[in-house]
N, CA, C and O atoms as a CHARMM CRD file, in Angstrom:
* protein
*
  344
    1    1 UNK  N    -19.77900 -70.42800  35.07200 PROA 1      0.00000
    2    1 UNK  CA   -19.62900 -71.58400  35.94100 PROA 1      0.00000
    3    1 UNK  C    -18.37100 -72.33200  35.51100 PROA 1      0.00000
    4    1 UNK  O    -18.01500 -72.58400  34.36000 PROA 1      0.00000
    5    2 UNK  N    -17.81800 -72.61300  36.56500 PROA 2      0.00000
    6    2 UNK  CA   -16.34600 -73.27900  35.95300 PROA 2      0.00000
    7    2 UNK  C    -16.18700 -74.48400  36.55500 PROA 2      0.00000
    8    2 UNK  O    -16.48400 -74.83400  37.69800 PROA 2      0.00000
    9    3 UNK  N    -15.50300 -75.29800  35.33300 PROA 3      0.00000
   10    3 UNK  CA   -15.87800 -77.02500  35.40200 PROA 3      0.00000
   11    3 UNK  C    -14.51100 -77.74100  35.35600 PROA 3      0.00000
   12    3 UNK  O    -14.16800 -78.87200  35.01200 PROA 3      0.00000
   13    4 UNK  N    -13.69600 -76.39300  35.95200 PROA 4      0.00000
   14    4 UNK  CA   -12.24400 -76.92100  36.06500 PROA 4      0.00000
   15    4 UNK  C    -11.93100 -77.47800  37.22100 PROA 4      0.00000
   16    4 UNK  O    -10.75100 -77.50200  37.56900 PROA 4      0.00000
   17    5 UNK  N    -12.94700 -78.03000  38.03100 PROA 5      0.00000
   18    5 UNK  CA   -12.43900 -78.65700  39.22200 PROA 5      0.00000
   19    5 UNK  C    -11.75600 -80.20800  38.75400 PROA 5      0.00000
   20    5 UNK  O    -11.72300 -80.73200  37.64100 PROA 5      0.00000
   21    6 UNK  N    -11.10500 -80.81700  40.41400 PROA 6      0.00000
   22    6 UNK  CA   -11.25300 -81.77600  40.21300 PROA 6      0.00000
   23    6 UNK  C    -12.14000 -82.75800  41.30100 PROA 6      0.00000
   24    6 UNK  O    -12.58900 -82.39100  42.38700 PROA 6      0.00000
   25    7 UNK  N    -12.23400 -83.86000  40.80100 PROA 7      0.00000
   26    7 UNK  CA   -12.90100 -84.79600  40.87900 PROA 7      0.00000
   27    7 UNK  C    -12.62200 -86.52400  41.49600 PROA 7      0.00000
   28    7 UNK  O    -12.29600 -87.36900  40.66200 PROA 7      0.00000
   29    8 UNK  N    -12.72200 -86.78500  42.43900 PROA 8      0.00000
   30    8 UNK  CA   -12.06000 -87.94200  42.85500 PROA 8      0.00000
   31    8 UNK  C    -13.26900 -89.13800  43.13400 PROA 8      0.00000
   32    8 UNK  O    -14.42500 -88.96700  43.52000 PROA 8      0.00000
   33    9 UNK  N    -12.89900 -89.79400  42.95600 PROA 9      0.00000
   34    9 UNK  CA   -13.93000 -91.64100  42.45000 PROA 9      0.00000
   35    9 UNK  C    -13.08100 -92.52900  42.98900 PROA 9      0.00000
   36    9 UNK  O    -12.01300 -92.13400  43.45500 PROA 9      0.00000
   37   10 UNK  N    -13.36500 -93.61200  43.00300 PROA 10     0.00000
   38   10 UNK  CA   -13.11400 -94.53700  44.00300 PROA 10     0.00000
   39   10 UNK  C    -13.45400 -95.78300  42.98100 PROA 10     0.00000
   40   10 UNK  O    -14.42000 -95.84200  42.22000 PROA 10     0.00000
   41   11 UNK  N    -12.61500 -96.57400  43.12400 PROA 11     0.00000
   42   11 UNK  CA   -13.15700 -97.69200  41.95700 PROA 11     0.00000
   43   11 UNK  C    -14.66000 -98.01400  41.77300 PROA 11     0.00000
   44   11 UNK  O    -15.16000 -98.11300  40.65200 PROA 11     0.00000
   45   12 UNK  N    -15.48600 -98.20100  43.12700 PROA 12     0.00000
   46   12 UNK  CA   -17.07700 -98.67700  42.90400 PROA 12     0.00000
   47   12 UNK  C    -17.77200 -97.39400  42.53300 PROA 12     0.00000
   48   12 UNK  O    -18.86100 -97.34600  41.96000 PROA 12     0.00000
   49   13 UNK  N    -17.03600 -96.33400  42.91600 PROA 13     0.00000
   50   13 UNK  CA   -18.19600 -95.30900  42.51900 PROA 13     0.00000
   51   13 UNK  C    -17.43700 -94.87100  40.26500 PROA 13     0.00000
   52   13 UNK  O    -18.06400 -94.42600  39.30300 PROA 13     0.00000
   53   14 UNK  N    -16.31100 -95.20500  40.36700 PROA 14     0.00000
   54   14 UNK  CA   -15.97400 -95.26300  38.79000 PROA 14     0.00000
   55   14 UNK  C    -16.79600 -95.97200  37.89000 PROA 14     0.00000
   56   14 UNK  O    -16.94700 -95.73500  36.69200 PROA 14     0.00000
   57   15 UNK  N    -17.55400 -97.27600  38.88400 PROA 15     0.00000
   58   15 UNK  CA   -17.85300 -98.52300  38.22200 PROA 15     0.00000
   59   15 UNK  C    -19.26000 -97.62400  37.88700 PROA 15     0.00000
   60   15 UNK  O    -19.76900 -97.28000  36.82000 PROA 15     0.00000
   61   16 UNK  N    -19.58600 -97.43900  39.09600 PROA 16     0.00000
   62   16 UNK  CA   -21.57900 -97.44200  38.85000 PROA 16     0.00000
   63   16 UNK  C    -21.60700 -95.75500  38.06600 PROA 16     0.00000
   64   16 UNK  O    -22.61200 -95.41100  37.44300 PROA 16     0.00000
   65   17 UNK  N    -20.66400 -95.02900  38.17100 PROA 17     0.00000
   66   17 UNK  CA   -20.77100 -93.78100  36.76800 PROA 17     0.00000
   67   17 UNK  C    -20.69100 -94.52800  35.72800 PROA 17     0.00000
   68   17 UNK  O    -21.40000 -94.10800  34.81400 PROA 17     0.00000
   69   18 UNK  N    -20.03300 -95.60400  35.45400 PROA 18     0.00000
   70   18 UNK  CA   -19.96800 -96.12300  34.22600 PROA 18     0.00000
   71   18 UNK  C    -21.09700 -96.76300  33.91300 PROA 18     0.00000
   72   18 UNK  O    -21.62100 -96.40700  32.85800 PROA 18     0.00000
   73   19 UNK  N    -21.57400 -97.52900  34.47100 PROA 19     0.00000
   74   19 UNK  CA   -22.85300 -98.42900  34.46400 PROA 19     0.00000
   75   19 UNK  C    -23.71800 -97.30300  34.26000 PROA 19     0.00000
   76   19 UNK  O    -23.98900 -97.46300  33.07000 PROA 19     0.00000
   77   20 UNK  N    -24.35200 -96.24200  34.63100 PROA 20     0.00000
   78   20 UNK  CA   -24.77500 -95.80500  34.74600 PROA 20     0.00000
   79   20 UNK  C    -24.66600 -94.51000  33.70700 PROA 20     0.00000
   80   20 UNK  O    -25.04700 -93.36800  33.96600 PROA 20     0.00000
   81   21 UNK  N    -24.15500 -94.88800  32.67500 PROA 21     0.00000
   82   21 UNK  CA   -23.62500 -93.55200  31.59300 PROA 21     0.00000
   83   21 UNK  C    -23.36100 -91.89300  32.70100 PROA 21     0.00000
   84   21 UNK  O    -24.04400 -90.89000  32.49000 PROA 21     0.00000
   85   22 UNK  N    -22.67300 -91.92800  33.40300 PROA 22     0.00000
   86   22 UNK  CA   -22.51000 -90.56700  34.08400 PROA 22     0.00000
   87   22 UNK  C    -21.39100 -90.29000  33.49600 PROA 22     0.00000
   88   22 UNK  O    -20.44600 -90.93200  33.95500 PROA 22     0.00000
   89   23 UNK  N    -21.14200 -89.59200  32.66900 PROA 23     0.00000
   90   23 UNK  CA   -19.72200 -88.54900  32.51600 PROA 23     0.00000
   91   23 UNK  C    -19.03600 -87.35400  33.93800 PROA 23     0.00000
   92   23 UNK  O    -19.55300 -86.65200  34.80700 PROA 23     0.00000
   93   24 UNK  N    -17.76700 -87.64900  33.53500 PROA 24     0.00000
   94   24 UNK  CA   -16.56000 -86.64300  34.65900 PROA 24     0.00000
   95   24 UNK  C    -17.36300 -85.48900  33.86800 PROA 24     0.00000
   96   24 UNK  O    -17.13000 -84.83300  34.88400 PROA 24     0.00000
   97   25 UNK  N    -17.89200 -84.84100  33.25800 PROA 25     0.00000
   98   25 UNK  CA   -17.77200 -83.84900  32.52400 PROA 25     0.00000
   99   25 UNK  C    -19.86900 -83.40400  33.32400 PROA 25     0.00000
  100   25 UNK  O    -20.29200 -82.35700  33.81300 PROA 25     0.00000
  101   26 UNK  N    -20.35300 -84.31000  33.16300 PROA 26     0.00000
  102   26 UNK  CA   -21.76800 -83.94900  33.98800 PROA 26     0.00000
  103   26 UNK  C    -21.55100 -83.90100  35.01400 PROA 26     0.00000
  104   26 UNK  O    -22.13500 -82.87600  35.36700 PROA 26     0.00000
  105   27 UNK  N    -20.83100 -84.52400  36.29600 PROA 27     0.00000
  106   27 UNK  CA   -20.16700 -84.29400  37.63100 PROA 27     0.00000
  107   27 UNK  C    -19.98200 -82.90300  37.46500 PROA 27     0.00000
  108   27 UNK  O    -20.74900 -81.94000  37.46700 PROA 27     0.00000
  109   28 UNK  N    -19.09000 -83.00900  37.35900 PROA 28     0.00000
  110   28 UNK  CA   -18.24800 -81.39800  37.38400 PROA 28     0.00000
  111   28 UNK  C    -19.10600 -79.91700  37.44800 PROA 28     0.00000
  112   28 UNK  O    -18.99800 -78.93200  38.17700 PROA 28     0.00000
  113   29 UNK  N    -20.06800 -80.28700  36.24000 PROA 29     0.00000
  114   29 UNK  CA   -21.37200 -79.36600  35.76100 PROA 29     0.00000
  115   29 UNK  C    -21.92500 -79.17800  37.25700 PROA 29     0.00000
  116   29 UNK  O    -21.88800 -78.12300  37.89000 PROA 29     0.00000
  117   30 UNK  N    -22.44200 -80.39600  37.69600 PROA 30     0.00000
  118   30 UNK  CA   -23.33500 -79.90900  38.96700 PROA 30     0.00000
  119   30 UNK  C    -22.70600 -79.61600  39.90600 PROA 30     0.00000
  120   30 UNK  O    -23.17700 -78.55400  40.31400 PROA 30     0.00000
  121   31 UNK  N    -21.63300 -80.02400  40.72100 PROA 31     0.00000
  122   31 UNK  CA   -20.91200 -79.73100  41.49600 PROA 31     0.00000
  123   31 UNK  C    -20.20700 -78.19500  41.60300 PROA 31     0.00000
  124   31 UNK  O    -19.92400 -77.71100  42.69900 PROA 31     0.00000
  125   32 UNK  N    -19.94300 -77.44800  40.24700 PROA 32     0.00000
  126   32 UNK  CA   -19.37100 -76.16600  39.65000 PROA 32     0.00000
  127   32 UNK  C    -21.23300 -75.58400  40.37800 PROA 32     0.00000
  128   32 UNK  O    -21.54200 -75.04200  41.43900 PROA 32     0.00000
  129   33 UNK  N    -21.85700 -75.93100  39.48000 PROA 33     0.00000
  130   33 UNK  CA   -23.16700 -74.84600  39.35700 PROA 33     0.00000
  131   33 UNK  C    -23.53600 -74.73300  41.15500 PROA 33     0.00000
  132   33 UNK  O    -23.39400 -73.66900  41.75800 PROA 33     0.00000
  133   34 UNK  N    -24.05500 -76.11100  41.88500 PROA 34     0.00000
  134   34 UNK  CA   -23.53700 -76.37400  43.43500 PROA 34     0.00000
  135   34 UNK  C    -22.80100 -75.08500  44.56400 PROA 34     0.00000
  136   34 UNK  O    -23.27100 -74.48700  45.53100 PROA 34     0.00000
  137   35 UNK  N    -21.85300 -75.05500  44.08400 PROA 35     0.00000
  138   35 UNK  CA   -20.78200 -74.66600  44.87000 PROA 35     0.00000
  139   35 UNK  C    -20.36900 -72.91200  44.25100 PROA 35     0.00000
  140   35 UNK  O    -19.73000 -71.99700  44.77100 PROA 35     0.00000
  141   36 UNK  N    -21.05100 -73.03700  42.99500 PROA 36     0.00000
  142   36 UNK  CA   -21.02000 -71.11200  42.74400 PROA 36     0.00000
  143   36 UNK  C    -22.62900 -70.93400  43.05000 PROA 36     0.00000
  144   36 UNK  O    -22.60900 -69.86300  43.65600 PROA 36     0.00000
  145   37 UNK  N    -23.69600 -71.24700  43.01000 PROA 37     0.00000
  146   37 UNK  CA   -24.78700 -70.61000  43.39400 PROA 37     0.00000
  147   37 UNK  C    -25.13800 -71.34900  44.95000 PROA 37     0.00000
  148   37 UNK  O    -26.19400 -70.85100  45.33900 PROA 37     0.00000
  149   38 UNK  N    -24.57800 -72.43600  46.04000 PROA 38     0.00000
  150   38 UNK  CA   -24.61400 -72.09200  47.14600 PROA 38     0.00000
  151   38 UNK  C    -26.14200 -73.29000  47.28500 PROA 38     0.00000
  152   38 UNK  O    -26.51300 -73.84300  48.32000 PROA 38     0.00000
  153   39 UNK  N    -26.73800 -73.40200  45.98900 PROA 39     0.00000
  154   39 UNK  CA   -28.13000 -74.63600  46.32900 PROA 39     0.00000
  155   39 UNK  C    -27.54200 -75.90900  46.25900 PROA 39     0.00000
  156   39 UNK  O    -26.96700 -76.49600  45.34300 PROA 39     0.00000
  157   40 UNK  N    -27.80800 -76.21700  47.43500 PROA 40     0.00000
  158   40 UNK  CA   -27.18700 -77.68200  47.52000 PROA 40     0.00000
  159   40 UNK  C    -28.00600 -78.09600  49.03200 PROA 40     0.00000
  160   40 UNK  O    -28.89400 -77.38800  49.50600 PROA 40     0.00000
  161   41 UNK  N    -27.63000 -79.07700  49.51500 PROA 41     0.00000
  162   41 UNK  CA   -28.72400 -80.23700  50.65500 PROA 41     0.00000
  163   41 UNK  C    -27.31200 -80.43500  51.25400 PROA 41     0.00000
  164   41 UNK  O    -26.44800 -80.93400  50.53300 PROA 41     0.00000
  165   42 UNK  N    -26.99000 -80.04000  52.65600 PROA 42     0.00000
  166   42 UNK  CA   -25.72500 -80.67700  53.52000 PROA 42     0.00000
  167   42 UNK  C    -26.92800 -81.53300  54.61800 PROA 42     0.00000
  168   42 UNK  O    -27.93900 -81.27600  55.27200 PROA 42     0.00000
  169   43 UNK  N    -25.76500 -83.01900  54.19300 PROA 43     0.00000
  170   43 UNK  CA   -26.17500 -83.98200  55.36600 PROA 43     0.00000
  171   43 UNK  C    -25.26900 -83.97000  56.35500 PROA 43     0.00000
  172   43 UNK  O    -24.22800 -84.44600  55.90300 PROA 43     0.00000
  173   44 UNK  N    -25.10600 -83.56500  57.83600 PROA 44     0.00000
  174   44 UNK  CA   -24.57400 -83.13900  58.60900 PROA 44     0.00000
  175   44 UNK  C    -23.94100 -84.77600  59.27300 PROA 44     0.00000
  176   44 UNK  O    -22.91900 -84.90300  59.94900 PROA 44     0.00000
  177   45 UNK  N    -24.82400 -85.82300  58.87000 PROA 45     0.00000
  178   45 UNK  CA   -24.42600 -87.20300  59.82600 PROA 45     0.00000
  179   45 UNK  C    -23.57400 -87.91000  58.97500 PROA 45     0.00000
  180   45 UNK  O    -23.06300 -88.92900  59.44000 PROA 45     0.00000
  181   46 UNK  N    -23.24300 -87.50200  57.52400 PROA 46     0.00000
  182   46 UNK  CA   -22.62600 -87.90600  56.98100 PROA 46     0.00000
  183   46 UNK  C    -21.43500 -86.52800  55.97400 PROA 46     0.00000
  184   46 UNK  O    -20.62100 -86.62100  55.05500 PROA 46     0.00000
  185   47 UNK  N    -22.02200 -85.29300  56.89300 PROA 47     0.00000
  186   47 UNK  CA   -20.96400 -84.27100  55.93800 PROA 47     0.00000
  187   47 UNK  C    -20.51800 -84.35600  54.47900 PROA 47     0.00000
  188   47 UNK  O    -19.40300 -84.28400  53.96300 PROA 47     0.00000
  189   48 UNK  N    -21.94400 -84.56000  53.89500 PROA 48     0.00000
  190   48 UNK  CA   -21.57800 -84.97600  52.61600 PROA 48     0.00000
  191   48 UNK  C    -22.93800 -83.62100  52.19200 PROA 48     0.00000
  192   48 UNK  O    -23.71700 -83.10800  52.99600 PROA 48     0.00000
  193   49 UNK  N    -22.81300 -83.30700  50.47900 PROA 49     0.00000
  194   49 UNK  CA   -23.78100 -82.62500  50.04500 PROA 49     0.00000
  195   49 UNK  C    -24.71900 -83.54800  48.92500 PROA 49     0.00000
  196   49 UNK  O    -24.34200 -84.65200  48.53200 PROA 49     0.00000
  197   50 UNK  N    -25.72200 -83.04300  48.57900 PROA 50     0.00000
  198   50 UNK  CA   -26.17100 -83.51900  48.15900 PROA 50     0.00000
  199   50 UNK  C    -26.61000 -82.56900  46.69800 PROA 50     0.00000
  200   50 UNK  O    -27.41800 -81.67700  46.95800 PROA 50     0.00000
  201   51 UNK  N    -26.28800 -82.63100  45.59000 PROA 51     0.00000
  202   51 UNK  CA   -26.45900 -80.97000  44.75400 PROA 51     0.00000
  203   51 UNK  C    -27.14400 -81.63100  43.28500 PROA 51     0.00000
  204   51 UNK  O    -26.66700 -82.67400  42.83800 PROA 51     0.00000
  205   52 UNK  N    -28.29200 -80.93900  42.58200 PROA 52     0.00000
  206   52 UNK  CA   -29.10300 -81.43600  41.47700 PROA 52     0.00000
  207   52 UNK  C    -28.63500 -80.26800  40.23400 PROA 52     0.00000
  208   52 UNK  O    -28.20900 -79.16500  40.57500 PROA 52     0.00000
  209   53 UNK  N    -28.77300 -80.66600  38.72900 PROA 53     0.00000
  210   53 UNK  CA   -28.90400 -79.83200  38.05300 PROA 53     0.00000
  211   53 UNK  C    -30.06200 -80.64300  37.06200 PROA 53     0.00000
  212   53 UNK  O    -30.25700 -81.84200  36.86300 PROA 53     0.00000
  213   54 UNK  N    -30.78600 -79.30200  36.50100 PROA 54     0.00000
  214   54 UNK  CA   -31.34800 -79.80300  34.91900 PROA 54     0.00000
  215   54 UNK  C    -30.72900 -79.42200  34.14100 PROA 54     0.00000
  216   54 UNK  O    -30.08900 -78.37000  34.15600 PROA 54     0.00000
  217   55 UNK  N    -30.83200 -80.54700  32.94400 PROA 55     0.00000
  218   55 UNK  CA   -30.03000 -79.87100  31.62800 PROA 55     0.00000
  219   55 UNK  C    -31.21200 -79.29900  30.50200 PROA 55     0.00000
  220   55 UNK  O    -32.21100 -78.64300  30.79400 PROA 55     0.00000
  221   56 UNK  N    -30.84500 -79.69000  29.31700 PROA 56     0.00000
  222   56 UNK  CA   -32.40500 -79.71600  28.12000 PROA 56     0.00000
  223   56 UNK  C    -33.17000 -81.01400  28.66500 PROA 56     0.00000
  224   56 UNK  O    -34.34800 -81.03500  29.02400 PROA 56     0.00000
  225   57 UNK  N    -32.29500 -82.07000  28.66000 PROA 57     0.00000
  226   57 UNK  CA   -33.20000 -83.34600  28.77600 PROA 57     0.00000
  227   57 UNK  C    -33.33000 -84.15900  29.60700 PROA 57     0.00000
  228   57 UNK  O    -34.19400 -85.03200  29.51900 PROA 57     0.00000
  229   58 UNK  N    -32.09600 -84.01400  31.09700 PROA 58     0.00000
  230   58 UNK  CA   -31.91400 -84.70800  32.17300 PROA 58     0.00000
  231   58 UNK  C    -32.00700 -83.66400  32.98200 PROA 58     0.00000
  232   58 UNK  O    -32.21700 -82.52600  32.56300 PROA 58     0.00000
  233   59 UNK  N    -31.80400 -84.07600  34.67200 PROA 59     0.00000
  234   59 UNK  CA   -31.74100 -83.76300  35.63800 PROA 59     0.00000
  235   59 UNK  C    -30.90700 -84.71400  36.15800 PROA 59     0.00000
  236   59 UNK  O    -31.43800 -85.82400  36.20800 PROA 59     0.00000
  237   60 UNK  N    -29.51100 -84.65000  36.65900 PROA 60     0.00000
  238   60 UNK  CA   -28.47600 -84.81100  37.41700 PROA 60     0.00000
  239   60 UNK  C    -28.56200 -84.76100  38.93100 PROA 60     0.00000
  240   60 UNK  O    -29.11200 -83.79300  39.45500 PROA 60     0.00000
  241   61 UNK  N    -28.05000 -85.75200  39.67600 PROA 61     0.00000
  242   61 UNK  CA   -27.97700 -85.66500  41.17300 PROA 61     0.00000
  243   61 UNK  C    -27.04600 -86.25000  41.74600 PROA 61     0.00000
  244   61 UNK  O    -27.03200 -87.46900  41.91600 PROA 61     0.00000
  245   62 UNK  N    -25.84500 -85.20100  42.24400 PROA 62     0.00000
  246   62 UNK  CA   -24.68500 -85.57200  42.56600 PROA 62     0.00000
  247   62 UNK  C    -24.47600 -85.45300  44.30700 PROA 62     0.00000
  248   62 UNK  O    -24.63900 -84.37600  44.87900 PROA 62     0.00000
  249   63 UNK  N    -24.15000 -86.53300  44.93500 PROA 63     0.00000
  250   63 UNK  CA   -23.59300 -87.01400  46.09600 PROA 63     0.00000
  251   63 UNK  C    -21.85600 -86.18300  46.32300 PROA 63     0.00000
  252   63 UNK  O    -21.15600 -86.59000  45.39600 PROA 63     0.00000
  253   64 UNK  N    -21.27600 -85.48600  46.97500 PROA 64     0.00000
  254   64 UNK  CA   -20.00500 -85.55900  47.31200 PROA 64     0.00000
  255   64 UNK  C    -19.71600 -84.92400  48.48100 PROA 64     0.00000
  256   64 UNK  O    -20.57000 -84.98800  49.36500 PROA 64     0.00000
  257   65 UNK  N    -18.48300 -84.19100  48.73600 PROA 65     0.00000
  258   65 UNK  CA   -18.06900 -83.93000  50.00100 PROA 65     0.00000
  259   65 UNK  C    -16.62200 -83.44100  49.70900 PROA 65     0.00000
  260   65 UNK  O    -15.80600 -84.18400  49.16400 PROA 65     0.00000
  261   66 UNK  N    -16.32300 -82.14400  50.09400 PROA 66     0.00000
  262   66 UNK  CA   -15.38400 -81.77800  49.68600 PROA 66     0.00000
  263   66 UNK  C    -14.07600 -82.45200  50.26900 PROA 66     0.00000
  264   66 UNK  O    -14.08200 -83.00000  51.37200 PROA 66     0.00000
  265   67 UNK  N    -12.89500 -82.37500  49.42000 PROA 67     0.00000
  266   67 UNK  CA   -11.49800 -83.02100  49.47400 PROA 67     0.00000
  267   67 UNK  C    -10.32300 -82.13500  49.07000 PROA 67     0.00000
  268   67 UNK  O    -10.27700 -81.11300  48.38500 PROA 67     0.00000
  269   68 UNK  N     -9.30000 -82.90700  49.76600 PROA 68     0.00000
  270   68 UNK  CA    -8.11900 -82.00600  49.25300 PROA 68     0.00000
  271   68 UNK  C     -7.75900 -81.98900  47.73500 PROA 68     0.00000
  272   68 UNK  O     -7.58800 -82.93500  46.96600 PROA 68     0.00000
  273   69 UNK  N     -7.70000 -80.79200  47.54500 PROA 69     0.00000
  274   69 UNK  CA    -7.76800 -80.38100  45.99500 PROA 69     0.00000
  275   69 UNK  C     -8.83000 -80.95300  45.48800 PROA 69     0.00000
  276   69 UNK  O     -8.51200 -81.64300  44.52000 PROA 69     0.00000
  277   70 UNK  N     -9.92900 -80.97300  45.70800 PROA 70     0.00000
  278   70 UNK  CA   -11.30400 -80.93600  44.57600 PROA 70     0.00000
  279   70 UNK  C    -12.28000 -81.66600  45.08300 PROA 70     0.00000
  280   70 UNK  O    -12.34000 -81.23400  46.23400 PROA 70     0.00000
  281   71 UNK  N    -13.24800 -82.65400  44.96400 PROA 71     0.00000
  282   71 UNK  CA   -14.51500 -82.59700  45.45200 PROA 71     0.00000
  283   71 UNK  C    -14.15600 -84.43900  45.78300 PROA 71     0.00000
  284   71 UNK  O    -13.05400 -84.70200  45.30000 PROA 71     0.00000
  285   72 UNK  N    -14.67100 -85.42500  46.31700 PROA 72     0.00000
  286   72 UNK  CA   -14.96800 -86.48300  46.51300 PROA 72     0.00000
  287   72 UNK  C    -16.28200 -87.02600  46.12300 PROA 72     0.00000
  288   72 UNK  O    -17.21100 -86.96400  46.92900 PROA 72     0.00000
  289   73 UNK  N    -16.45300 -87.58100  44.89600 PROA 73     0.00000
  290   73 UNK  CA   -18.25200 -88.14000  44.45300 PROA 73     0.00000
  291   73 UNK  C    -18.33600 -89.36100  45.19100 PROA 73     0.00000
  292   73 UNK  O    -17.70000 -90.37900  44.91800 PROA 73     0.00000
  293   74 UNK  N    -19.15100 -89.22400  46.14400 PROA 74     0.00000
  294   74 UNK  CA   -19.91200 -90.57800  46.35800 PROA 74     0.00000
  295   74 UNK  C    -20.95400 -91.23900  45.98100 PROA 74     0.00000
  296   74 UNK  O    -21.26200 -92.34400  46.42800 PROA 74     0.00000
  297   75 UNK  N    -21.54500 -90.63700  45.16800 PROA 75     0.00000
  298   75 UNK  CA   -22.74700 -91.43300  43.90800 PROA 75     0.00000
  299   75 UNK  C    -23.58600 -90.64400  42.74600 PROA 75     0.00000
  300   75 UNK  O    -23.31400 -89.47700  42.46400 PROA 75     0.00000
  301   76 UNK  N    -24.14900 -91.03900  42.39500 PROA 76     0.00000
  302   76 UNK  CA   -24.29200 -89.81900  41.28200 PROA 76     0.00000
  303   76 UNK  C    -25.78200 -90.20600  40.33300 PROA 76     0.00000
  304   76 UNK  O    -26.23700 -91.30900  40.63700 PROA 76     0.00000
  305   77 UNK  N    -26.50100 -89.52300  39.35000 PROA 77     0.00000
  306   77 UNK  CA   -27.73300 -90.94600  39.03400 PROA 77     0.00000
  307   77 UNK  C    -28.51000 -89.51700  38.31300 PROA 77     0.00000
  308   77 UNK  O    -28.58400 -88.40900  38.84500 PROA 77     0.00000
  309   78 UNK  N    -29.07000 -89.92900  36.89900 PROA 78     0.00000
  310   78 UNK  CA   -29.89400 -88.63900  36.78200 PROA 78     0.00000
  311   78 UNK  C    -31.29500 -89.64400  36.31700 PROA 78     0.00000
  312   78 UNK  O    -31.45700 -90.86400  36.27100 PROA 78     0.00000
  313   79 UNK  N    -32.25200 -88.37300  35.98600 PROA 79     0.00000
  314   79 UNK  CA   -33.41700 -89.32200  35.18900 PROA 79     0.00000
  315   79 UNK  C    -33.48100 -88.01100  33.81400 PROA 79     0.00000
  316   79 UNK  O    -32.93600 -86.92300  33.62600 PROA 79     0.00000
  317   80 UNK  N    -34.17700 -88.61700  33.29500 PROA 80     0.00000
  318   80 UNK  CA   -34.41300 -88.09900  31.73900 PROA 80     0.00000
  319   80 UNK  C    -35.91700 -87.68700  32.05100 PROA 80     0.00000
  320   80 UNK  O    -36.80800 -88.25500  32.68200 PROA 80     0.00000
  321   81 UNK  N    -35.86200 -86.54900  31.40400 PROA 81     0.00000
  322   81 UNK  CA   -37.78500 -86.57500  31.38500 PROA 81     0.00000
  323   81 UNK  C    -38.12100 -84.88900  30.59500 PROA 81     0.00000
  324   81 UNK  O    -37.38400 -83.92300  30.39900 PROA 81     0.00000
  325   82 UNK  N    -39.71600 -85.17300  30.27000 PROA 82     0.00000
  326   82 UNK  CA   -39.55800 -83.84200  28.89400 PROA 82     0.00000
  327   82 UNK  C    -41.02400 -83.01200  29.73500 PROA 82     0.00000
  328   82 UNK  O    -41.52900 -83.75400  30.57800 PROA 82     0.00000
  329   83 UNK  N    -41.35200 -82.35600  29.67100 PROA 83     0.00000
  330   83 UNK  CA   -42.47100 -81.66000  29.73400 PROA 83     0.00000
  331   83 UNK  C    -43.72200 -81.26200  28.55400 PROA 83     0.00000
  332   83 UNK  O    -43.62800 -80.26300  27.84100 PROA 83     0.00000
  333   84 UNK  N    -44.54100 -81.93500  28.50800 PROA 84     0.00000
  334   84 UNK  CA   -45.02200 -81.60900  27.32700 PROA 84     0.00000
  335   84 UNK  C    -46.64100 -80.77500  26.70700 PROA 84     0.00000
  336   84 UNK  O    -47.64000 -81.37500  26.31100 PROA 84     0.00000
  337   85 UNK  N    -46.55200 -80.07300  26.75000 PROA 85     0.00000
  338   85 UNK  CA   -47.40600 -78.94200  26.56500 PROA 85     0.00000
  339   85 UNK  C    -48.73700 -79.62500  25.97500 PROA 85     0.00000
  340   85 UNK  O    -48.66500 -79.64200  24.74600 PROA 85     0.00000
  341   86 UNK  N    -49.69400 -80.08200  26.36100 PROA 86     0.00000
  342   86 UNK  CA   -51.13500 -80.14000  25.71300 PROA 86     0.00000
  343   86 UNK  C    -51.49700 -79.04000  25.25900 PROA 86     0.00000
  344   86 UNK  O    -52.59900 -78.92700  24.72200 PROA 86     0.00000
């Protein structure tokens, strides 16, 4: 999976990755994994995708829409959560 794309933000969406501890580097992850395996959610009224990953300890959910030379994020947000075996 390759995480050499790029990536374009917009000051409010820079702000709330920040607020929101999202790294350029977790973007990229889902958007790469997205766009080489093809699972992703297209919203047609807004032509935007909608694409998830899990990691070990999060699950990622990235908003974008493709752009010239590389992807456009329009929001982004994961949750943390563990599974735990009784």
């Amino acid at each position: 999976m390759s995480t050499d794309i790029v990536i374009k933000k917009d000051e409010r969406v820079t702000a709330l990755l920040d607020e929101r501890h999202i790294l350029d580097q977790d973007i990229k992850q889902v958007i790469a994994a997205a766009e080489d395996t093809g699972v992703k959610l297209y919203q047609p009224d807004s032509e935007r995708y909608l694409a998830k990953l899990k990691t070990d300890n999060a699950t990622f959910y990235v908003e974008y829409s493709p752009a010239p030379d590389g992807y456009q994020v329009h929001t982004a947000y994961f949750h943390k959560s563990e599974i735990i075996k009784e």
